[in-house]
N, C-alpha and C positions, 0 to 999 in steps of 0.2 A: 532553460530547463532547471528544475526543483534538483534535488540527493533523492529525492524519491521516487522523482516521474525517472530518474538515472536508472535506480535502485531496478524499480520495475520493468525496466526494459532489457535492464544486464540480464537479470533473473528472468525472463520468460513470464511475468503474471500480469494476468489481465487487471488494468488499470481500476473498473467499476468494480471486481469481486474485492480487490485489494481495498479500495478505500472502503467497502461496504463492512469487510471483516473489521479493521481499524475502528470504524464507527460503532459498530456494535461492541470494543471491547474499551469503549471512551479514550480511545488516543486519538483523535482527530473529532473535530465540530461537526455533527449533522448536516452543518450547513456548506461541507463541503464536497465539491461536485467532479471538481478534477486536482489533481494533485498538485497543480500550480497553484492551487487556491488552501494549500495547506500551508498551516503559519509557521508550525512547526517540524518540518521535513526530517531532519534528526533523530527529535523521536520516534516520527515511526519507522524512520528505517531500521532504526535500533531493533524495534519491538516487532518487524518484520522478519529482519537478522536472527535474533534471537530461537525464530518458532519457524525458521526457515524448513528445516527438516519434519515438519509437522503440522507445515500449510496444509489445507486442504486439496485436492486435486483440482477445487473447480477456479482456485486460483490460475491456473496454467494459462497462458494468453492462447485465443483460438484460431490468432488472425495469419 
């Protein structure tokens, strides 16, 4: 396990919205599909962290 796949699972958010958000704000590559596959897990936990109180709700994990 990634700081990030951790990240999202401590937190409650769903895996696809989270890297989706990420991707659209250029902290993670496009080309990235699951959070093991991010290079730099750090930063986006940072940058997760950060905007944690101003996620969106449709982060929230459904499962």
């Amino acid at each position: 396990m990634t700081a990030l796949r951790d990240y999202l699972l401590a937190h409650g958010l769903d895996e696809t919205a989270a890297l989706n958000l990420l991707q659209d704000h250029g902290i993670i590559s496009d080309l990235c599909v699951t959070a093991e596959e991010v290079g730099d897990s750090g930063r986006a936990v940072t940058w997760l962290h950060d905007r944690l109180d101003s996620l969106p709700k449709k982060l929230a994990a459904t499962a």
